[in-house]
N, CA, C and O atoms as a MOPAC input file, in Angstrom:
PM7 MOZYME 1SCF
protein

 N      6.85900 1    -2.33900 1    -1.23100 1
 C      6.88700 1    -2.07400 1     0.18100 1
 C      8.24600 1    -1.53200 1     0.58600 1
 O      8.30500 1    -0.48700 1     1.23500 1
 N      9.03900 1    -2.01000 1     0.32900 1
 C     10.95200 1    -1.57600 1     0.38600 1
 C     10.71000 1    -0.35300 1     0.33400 1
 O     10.81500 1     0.36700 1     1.32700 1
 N     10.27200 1     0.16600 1    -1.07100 1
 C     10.86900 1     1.05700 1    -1.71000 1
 C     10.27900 1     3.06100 1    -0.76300 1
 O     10.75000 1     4.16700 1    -0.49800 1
 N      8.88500 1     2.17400 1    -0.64700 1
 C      7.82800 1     3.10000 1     0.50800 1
 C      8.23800 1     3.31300 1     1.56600 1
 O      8.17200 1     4.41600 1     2.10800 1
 N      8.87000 1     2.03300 1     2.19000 1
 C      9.98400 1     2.06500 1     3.60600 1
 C     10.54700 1     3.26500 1     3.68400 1
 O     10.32800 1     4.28700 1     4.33500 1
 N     11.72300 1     2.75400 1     2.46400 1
 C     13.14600 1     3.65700 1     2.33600 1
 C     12.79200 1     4.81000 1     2.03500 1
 O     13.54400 1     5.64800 1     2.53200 1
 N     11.75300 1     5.34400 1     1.27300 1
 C     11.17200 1     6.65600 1     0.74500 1
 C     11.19900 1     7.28500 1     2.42700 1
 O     12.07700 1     7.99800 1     2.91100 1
 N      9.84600 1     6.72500 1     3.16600 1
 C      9.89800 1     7.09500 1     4.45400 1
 C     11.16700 1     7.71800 1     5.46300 1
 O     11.14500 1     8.72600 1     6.17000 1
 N     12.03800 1     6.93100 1     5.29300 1
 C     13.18400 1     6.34900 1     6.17400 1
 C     13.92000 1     8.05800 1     5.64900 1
 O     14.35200 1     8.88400 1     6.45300 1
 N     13.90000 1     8.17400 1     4.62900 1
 C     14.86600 1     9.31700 1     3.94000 1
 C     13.69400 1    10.33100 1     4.17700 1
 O     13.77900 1    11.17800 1     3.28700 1
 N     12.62600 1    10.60200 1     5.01300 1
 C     11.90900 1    11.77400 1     4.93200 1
 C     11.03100 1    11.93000 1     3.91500 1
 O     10.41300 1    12.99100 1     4.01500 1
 N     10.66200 1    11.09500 1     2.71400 1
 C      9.49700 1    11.64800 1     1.93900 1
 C      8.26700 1    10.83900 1     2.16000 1
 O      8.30500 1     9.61100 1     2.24100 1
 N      7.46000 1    11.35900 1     2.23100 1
 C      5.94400 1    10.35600 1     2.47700 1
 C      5.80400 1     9.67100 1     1.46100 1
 O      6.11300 1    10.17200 1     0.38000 1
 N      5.29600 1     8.32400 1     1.52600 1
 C      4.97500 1     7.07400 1     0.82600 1
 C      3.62500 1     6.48300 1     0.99700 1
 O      3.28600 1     6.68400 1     2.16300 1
 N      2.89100 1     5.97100 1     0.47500 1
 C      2.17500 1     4.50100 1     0.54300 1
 C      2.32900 1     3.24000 1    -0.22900 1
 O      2.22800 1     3.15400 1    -1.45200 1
 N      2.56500 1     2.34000 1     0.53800 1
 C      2.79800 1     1.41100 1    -0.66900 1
 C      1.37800 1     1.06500 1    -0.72500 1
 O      0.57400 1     1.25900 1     0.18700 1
 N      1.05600 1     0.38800 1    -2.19000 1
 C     -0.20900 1    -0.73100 1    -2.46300 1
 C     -0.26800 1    -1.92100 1    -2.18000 1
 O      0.19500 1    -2.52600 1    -3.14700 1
 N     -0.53900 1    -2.54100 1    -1.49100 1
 C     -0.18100 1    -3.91000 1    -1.73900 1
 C     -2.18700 1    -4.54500 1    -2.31200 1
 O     -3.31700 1    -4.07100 1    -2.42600 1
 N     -1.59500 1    -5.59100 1    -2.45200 1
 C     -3.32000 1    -6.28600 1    -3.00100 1
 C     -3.40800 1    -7.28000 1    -1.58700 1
 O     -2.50900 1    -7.49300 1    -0.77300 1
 N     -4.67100 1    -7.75000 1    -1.59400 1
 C     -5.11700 1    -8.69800 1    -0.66400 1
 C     -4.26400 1    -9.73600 1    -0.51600 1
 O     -3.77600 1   -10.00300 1     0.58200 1
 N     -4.04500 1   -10.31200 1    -1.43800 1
 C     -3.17100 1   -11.63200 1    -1.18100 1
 C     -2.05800 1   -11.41200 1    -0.75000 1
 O     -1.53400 1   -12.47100 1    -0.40500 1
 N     -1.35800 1   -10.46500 1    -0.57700 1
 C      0.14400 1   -10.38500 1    -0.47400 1
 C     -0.02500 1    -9.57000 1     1.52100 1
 O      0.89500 1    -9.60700 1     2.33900 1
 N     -0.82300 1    -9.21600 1     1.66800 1
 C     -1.00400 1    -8.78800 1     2.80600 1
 C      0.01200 1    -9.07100 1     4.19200 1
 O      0.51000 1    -8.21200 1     4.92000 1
 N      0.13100 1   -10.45800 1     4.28500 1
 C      1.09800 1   -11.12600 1     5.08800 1
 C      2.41000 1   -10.84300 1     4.98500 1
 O      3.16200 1   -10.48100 1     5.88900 1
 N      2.72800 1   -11.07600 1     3.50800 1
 C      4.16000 1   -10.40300 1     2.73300 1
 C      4.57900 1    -9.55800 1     3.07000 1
 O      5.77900 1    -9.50300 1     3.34000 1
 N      3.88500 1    -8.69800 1     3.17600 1
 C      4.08200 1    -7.03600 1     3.03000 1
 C      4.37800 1    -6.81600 1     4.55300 1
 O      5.40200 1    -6.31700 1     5.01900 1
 N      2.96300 1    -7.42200 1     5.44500 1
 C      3.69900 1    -7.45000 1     6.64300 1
 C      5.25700 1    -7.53700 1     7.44300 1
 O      5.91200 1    -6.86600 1     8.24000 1
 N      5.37100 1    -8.77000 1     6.70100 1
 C      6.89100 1    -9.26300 1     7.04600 1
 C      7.63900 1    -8.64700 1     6.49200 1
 O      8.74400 1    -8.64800 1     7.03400 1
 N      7.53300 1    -7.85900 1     5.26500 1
 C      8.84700 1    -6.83900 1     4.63200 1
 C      8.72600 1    -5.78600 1     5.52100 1
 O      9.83400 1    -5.32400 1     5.79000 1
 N      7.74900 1    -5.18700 1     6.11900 1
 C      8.07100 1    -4.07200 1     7.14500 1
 C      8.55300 1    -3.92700 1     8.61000 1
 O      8.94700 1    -3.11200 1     9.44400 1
 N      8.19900 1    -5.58000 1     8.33800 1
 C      8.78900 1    -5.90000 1     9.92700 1
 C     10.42600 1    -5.99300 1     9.75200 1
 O     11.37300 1    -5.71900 1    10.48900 1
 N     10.27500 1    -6.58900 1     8.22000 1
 C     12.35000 1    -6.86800 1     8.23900 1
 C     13.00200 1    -5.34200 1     8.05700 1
 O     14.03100 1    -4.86600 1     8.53600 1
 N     12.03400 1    -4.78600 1     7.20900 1
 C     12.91900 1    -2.96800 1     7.01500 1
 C     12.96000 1    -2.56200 1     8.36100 1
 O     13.77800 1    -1.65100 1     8.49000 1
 N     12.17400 1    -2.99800 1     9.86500 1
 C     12.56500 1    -1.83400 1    10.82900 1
 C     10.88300 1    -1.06900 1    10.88500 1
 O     10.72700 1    -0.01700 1    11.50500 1
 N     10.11900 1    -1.51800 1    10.41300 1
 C      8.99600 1    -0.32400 1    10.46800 1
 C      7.48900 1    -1.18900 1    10.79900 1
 O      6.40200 1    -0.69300 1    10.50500 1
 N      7.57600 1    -2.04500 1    11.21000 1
 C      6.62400 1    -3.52100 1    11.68500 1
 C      5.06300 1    -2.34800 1    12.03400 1
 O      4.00400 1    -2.90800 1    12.31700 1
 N      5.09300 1    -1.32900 1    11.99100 1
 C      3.89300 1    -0.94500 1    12.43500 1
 C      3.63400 1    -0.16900 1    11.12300 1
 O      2.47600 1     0.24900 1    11.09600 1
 N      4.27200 1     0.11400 1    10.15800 1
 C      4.04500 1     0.94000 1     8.81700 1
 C      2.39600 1     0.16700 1     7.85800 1
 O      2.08100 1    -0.93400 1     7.40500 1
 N      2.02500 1     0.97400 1     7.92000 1
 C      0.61100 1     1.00900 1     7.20100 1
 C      0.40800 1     1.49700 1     5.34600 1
 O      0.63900 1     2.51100 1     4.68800 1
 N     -0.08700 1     0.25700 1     5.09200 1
 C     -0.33500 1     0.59000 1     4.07500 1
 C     -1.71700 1     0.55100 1     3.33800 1
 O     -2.77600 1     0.13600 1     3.81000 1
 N     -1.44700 1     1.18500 1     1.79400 1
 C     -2.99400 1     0.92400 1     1.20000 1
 C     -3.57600 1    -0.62800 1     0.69400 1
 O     -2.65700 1    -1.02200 1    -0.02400 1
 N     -4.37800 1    -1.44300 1     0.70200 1
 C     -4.82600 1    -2.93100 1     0.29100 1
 C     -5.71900 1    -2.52200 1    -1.24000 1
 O     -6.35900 1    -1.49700 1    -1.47400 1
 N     -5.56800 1    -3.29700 1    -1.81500 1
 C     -6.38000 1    -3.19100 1    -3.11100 1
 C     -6.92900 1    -4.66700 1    -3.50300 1
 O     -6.05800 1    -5.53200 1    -3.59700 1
 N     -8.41400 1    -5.09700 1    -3.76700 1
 C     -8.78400 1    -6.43300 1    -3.68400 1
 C     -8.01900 1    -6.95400 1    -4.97600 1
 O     -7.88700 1    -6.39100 1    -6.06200 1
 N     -7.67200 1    -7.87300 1    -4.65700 1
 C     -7.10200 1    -8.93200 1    -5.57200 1
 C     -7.78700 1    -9.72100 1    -6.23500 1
 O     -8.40500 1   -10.41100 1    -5.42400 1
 N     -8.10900 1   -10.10600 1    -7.57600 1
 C     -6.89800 1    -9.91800 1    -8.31100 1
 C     -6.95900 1    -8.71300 1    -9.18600 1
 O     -8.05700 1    -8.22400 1    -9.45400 1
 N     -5.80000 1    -8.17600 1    -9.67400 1
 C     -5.44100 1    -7.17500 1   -10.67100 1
 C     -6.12400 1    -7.40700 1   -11.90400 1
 O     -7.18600 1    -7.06000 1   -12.42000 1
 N     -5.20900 1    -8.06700 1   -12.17200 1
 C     -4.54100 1    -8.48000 1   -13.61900 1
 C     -5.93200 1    -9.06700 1   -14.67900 1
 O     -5.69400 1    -9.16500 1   -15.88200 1
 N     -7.23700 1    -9.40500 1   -14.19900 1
 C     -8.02900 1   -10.02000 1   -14.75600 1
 C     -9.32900 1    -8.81400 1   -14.63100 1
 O    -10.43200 1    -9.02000 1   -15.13800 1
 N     -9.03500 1    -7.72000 1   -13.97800 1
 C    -10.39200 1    -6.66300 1   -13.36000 1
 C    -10.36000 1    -5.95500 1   -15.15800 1
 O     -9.55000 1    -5.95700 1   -16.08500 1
 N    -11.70300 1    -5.43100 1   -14.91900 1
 C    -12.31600 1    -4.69500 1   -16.14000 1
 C    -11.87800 1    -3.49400 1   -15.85200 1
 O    -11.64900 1    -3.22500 1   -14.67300 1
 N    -11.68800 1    -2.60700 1   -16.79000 1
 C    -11.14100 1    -1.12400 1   -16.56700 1
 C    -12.16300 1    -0.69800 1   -15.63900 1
 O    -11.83100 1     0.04800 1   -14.71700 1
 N    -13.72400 1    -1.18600 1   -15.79700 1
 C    -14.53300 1    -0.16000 1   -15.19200 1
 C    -13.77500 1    -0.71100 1   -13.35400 1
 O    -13.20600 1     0.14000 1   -12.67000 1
 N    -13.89600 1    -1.88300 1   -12.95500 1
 C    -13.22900 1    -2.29600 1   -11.82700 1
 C    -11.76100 1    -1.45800 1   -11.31700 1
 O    -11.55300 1    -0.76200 1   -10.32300 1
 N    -11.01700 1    -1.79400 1   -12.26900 1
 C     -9.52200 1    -0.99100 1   -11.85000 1
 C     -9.82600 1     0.27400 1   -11.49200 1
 O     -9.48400 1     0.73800 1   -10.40400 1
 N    -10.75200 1     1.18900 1   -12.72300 1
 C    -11.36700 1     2.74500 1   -11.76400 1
 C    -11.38600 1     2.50600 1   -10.34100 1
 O    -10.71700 1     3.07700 1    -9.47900 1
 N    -12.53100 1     1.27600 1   -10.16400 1
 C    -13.07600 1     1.71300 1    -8.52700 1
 C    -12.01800 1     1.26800 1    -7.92500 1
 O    -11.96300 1     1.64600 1    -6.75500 1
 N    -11.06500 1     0.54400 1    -8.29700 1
 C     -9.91900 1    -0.22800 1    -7.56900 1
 C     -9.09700 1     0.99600 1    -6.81100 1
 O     -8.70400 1     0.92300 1    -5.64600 1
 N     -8.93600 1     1.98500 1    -7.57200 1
 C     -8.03800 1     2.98400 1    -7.96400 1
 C     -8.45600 1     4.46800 1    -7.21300 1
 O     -7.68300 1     5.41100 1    -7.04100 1
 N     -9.94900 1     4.40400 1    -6.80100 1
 C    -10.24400 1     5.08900 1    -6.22500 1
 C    -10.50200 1     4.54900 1    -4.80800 1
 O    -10.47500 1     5.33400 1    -3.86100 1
 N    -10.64900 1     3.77400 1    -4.69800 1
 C    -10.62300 1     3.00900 1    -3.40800 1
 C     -9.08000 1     3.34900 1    -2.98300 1
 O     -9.00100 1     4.09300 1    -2.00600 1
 N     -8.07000 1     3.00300 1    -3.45000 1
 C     -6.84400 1     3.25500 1    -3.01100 1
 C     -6.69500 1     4.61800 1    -2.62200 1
 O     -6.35900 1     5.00600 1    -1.50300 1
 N     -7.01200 1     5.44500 1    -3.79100 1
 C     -6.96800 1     6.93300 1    -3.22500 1
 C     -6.93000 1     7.24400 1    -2.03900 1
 O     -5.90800 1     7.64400 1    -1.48100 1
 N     -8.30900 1     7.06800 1    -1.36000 1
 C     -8.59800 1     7.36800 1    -0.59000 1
 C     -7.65400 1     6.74800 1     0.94700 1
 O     -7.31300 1     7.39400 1     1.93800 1
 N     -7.45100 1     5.34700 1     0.64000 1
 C     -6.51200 1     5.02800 1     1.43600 1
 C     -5.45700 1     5.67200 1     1.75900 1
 O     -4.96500 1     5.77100 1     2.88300 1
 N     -4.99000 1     6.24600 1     0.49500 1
 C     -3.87000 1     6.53000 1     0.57800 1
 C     -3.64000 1     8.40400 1     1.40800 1
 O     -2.82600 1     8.87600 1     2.20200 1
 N     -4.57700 1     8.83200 1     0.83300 1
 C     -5.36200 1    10.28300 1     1.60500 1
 C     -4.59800 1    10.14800 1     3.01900 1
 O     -3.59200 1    10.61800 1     3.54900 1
 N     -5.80700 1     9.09200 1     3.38900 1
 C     -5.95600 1     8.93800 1     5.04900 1
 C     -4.43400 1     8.31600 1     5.34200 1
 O     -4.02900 1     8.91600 1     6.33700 1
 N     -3.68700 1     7.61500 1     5.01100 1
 C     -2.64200 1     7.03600 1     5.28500 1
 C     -1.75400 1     8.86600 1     5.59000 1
 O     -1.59900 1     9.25200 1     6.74800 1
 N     -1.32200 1     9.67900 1     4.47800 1
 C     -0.46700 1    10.67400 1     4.37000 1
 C     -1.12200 1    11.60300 1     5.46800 1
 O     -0.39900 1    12.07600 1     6.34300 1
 N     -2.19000 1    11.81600 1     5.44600 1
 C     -2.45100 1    12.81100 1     6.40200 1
 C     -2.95300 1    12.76800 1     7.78800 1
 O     -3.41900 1    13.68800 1     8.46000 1
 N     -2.71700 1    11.14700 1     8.18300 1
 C     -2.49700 1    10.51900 1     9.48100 1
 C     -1.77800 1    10.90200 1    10.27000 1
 O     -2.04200 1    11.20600 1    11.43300 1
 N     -0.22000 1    10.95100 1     9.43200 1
 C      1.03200 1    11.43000 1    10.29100 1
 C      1.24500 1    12.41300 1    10.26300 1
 O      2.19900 1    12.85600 1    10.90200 1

């Protein structure tokens, strides 16, 4: 989330990922960078245990988030 901030902050477009669980987190890191309304992509949680065929759809699901996120602004 920082790093998507600061990307932003310096002019280059970003999305961060965050997963479901961290949702709140992520919130509060954008609220502390200065950017409390910054939007990002969600990916269901958990990672680390999904089947490749899952991570695909995981992965395309984000895509698309991420689409609509960049060409929002």
């Amino acid at each position: 989330m920082h790093d998507a901030i600061s990307l932003e902050k310096a002019g280059i477009p970003a999305v961060a990922v965050i997963t479901s669980e961290f949702v709140d987190s992520a919130k509060i890191m954008a609220k502390w960078c200065g950017i409390s309304e910054y939007a990002f992509a969600i990916v269901g949680h958990p990672i680390s245990s999904a089947s490749d065929a899952e991570l695909e759809e995981k992965a395309r699901e984000v895509l698309v988030q991420s689409e609509q996120l960049l060409f929002q602004r």
